[in-house]
mmCIF file of the N, C-alpha and C atoms, coordinates in Angstrom:
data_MODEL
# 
_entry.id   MODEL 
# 
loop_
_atom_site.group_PDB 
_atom_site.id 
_atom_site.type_symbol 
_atom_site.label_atom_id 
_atom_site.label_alt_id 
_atom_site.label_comp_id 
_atom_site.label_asym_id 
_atom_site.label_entity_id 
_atom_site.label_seq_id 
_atom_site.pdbx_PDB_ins_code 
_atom_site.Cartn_x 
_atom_site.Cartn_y 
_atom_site.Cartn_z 
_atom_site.occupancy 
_atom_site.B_iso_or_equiv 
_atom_site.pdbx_formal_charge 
_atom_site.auth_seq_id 
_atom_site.auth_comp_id 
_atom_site.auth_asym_id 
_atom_site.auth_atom_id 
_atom_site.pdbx_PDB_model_num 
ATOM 1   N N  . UNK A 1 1  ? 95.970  26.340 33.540 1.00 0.00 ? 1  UNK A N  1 
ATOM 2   C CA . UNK A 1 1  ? 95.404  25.622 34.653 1.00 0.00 ? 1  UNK A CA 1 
ATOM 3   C C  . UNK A 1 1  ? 94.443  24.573 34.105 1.00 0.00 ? 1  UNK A C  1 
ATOM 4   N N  . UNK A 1 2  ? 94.442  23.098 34.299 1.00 0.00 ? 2  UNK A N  1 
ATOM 5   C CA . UNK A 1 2  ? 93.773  22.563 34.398 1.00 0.00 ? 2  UNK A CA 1 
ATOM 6   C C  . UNK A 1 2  ? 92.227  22.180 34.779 1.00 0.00 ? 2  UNK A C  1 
ATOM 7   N N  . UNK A 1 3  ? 91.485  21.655 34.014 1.00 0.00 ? 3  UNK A N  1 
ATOM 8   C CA . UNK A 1 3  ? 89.644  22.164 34.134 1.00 0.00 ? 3  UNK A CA 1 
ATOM 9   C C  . UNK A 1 3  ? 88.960  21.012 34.601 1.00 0.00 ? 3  UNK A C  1 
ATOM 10  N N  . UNK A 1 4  ? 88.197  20.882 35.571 1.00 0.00 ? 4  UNK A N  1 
ATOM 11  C CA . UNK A 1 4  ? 87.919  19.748 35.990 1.00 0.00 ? 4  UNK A CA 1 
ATOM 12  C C  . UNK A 1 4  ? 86.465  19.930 35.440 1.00 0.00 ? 4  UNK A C  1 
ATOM 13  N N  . UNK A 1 5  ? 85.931  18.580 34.837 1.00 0.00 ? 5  UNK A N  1 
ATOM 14  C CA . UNK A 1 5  ? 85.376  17.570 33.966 1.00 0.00 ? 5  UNK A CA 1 
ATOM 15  C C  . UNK A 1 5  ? 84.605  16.679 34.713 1.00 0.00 ? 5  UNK A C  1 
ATOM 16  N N  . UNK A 1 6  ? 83.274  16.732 34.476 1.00 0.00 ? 6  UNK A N  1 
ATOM 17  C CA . UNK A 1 6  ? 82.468  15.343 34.808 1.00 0.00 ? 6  UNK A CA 1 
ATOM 18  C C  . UNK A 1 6  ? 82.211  14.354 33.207 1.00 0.00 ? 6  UNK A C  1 
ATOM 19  N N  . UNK A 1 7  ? 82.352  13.219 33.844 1.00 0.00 ? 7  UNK A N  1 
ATOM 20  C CA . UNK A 1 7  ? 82.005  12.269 32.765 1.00 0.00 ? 7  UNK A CA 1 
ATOM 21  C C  . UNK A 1 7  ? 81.357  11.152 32.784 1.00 0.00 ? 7  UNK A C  1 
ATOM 22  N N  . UNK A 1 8  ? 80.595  10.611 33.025 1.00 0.00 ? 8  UNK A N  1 
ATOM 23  C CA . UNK A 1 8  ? 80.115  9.940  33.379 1.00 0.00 ? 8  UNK A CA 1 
ATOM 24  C C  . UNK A 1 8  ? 79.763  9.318  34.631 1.00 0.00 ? 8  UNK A C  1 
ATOM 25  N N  . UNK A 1 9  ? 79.437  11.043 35.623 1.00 0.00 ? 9  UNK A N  1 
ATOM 26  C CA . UNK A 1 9  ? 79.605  10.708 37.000 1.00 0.00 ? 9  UNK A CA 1 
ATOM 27  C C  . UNK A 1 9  ? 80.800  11.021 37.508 1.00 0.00 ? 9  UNK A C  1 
ATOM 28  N N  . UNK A 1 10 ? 81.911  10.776 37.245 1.00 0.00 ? 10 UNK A N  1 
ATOM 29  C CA . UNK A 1 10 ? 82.847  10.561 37.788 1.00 0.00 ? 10 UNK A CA 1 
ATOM 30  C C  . UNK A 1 10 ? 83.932  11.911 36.976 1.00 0.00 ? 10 UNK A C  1 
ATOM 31  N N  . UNK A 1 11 ? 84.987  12.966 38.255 1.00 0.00 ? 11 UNK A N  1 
ATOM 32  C CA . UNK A 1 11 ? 85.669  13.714 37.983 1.00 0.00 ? 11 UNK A CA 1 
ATOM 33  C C  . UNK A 1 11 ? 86.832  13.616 37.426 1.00 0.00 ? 11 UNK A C  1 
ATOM 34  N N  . UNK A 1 12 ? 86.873  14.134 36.409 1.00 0.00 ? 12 UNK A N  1 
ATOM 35  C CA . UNK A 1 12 ? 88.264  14.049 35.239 1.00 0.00 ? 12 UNK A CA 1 
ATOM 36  C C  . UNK A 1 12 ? 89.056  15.491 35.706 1.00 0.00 ? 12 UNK A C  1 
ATOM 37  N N  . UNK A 1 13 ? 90.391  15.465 34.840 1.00 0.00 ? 13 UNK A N  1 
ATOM 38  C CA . UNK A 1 13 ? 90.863  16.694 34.940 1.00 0.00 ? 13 UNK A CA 1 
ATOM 39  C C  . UNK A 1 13 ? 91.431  16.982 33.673 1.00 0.00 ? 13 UNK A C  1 
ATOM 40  N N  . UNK A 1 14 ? 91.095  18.248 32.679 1.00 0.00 ? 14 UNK A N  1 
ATOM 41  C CA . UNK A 1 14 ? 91.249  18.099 31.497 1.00 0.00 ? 14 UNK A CA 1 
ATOM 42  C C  . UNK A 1 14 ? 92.623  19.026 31.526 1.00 0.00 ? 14 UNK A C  1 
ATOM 43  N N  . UNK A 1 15 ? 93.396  18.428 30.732 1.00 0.00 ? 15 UNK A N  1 
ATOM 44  C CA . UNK A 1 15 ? 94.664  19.482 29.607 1.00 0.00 ? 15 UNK A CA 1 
ATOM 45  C C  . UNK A 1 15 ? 94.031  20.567 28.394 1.00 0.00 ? 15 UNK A C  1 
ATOM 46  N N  . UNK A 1 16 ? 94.112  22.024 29.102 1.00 0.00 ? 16 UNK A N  1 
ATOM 47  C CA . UNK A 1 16 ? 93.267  22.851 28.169 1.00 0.00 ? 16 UNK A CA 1 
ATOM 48  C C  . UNK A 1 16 ? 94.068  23.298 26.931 1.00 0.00 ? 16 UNK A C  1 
ATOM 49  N N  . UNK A 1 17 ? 94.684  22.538 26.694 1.00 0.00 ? 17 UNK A N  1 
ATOM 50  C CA . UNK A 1 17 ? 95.914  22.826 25.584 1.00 0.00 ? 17 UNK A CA 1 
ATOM 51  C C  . UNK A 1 17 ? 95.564  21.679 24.337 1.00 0.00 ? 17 UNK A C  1 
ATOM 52  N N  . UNK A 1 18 ? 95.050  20.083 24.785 1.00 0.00 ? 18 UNK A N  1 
ATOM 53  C CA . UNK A 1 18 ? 95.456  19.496 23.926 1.00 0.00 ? 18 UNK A CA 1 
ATOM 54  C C  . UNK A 1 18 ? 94.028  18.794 24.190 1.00 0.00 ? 18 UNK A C  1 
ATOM 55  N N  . UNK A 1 19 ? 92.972  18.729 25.352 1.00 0.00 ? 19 UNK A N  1 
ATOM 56  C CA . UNK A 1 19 ? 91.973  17.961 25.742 1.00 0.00 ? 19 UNK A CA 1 
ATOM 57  C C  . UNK A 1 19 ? 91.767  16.840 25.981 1.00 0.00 ? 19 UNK A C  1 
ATOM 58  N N  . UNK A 1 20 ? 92.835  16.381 26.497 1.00 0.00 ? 20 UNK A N  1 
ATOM 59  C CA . UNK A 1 20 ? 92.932  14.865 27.033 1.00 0.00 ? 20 UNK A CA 1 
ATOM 60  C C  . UNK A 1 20 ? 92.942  14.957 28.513 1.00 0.00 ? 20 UNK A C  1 
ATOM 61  N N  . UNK A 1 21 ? 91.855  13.953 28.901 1.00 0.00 ? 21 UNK A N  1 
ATOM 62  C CA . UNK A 1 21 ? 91.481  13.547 29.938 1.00 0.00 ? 21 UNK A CA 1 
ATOM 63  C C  . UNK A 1 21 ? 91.879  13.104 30.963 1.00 0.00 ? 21 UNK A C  1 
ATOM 64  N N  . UNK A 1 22 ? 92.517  13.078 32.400 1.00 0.00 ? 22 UNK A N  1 
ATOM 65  C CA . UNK A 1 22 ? 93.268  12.022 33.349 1.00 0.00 ? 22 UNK A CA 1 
ATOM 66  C C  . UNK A 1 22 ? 92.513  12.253 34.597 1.00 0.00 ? 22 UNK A C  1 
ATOM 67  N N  . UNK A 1 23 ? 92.093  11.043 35.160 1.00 0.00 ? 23 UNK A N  1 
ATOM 68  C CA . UNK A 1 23 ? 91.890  10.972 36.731 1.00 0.00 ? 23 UNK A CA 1 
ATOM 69  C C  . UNK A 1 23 ? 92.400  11.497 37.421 1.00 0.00 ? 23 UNK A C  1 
ATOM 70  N N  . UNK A 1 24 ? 93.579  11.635 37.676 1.00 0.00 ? 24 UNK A N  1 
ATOM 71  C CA . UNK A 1 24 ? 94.202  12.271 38.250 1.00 0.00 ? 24 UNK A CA 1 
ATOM 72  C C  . UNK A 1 24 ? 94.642  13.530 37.955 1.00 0.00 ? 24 UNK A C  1 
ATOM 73  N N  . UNK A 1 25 ? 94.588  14.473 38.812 1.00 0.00 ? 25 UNK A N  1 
ATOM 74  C CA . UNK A 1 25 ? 95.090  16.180 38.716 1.00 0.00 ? 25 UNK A CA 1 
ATOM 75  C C  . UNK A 1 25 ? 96.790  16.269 38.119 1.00 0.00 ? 25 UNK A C  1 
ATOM 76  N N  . UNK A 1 26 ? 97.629  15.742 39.039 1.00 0.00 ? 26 UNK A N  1 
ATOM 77  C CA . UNK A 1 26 ? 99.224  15.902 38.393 1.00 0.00 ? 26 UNK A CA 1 
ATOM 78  C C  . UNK A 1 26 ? 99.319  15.421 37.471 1.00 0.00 ? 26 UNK A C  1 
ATOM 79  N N  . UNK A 1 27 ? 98.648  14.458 36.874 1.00 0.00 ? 27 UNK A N  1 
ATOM 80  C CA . UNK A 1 27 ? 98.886  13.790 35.122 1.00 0.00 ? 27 UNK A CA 1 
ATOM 81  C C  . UNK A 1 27 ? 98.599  15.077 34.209 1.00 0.00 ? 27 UNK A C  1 
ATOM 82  N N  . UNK A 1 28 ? 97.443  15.668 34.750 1.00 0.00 ? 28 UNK A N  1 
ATOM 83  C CA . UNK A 1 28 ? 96.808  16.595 33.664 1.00 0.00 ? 28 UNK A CA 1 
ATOM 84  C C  . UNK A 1 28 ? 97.407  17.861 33.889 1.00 0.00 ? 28 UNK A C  1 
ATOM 85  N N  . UNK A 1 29 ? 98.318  18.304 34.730 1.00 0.00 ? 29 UNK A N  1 
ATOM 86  C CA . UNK A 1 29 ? 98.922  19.344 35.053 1.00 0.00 ? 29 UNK A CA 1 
ATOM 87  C C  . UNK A 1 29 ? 100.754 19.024 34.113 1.00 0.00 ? 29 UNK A C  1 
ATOM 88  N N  . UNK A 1 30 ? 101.290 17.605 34.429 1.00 0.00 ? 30 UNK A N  1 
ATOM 89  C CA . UNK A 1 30 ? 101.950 17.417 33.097 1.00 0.00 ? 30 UNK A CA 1 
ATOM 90  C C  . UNK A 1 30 ? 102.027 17.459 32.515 1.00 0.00 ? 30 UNK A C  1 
ATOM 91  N N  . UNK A 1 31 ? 101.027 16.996 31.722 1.00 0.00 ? 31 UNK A N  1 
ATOM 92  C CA . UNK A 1 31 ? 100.373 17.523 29.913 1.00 0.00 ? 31 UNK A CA 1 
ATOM 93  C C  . UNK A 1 31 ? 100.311 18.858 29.663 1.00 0.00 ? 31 UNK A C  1 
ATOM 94  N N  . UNK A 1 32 ? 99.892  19.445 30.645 1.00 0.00 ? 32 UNK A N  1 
ATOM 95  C CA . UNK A 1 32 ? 99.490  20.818 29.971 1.00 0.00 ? 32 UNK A CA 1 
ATOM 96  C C  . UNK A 1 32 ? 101.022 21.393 29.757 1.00 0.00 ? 32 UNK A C  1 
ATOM 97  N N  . UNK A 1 33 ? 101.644 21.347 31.064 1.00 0.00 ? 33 UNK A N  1 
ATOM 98  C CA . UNK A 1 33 ? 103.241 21.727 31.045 1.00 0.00 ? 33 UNK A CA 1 
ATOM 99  C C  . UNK A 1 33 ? 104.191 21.240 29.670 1.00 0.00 ? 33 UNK A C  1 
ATOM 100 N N  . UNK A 1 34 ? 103.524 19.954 29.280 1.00 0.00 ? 34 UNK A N  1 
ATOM 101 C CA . UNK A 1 34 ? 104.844 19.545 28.293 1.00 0.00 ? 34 UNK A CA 1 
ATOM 102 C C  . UNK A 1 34 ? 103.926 20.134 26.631 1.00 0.00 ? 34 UNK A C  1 
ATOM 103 N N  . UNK A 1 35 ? 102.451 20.121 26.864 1.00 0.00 ? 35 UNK A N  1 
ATOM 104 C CA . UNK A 1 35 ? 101.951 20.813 25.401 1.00 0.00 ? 35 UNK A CA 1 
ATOM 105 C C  . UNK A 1 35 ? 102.595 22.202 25.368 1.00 0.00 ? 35 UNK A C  1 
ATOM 106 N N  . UNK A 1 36 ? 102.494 22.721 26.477 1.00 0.00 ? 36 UNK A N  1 
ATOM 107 C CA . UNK A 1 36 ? 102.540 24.502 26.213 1.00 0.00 ? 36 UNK A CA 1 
ATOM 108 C C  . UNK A 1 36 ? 104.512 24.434 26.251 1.00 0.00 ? 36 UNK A C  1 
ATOM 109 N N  . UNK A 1 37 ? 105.096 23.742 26.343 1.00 0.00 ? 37 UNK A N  1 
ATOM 110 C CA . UNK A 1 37 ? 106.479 23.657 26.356 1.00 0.00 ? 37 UNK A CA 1 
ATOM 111 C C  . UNK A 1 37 ? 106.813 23.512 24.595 1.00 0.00 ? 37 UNK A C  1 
ATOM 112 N N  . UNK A 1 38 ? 106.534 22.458 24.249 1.00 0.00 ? 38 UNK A N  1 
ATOM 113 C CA . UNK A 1 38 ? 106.512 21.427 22.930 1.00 0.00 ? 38 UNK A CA 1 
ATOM 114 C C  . UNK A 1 38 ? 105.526 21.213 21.953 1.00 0.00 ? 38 UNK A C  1 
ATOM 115 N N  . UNK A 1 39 ? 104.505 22.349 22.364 1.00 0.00 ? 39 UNK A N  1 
ATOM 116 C CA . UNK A 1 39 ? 103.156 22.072 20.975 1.00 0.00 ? 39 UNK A CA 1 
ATOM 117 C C  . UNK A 1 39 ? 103.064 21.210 20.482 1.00 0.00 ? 39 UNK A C  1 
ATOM 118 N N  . UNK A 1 40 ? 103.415 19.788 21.295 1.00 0.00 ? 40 UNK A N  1 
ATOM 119 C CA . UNK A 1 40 ? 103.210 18.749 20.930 1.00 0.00 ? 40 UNK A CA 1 
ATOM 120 C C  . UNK A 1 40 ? 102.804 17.532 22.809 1.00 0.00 ? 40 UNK A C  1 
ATOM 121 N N  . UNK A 1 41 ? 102.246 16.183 22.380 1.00 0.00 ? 41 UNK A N  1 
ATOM 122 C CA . UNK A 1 41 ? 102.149 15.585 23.429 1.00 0.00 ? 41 UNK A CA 1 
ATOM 123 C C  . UNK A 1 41 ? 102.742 14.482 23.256 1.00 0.00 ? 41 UNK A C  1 
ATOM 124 N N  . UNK A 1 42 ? 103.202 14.119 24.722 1.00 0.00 ? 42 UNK A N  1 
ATOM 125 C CA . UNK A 1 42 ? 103.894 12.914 25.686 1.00 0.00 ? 42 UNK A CA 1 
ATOM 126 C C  . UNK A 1 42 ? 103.394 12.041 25.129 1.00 0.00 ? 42 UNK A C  1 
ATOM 127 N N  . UNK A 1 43 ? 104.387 11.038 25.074 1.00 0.00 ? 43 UNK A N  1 
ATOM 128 C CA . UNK A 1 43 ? 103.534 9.526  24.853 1.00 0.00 ? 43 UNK A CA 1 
ATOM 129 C C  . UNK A 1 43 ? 103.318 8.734  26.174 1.00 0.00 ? 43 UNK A C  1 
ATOM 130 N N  . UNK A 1 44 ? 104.678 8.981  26.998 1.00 0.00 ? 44 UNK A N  1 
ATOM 131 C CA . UNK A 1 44 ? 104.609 9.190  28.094 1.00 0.00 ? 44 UNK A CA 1 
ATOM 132 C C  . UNK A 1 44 ? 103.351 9.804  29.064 1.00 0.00 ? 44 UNK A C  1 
ATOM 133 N N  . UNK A 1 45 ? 103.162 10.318 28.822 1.00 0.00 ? 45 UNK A N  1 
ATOM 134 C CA . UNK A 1 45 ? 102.147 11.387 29.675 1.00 0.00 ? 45 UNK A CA 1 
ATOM 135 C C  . UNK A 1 45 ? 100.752 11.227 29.711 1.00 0.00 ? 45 UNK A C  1 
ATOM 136 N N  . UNK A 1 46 ? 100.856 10.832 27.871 1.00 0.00 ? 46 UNK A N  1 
ATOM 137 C CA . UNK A 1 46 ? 98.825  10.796 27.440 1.00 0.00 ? 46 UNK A CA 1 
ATOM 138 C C  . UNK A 1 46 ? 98.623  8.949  28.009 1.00 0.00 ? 46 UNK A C  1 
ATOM 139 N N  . UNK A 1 47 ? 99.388  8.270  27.679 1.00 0.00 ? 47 UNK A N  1 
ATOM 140 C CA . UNK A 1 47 ? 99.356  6.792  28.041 1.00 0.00 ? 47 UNK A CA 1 
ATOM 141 C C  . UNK A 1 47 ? 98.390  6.681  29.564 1.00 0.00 ? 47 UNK A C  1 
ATOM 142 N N  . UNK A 1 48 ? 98.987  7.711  30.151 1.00 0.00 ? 48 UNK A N  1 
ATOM 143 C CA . UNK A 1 48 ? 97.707  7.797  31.641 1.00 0.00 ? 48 UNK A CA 1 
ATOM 144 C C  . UNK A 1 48 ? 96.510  8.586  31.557 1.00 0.00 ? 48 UNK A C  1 
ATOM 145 N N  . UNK A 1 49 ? 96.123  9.015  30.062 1.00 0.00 ? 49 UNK A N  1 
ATOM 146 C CA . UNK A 1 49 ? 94.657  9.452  29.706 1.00 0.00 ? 49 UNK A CA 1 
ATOM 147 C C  . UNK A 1 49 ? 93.522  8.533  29.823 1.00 0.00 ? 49 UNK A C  1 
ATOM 148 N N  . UNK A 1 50 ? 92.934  9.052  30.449 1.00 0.00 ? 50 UNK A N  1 
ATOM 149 C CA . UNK A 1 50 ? 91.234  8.185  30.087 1.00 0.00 ? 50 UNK A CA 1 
ATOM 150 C C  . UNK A 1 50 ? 90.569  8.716  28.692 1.00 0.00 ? 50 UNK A C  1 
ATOM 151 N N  . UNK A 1 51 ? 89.535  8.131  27.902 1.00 0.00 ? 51 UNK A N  1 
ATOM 152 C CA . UNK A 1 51 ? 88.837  8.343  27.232 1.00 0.00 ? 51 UNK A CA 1 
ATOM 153 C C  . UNK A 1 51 ? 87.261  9.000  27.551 1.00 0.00 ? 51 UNK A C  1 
# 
């Protein structure tokens, strides 16, 4: 499950698999799905990460 994150004010939603960041909840619910699938990450997927 995905961990929601403040950052500078403003709510993130983290991938507890790989720790990349997305505004949005279903981005970060992707990631987690394709890390814990592929022990590896999307290029696809992280491209909609924030920093």
């Amino acid at each position: 499950m995905v961990q929601k994150v403040f950052r500078a004010g403003k709510a993130h939603f983290q991938c507890k698999e790989c720790g990349f960041s997305y505004k949005d909840r279903i981005w970060a619910e992707k990631c987690e799905q394709y890390c814990k699938k592929y022990h590896s990450c999307s290029l696809e997927i992280t491209k909609h990460s924030v920093s």
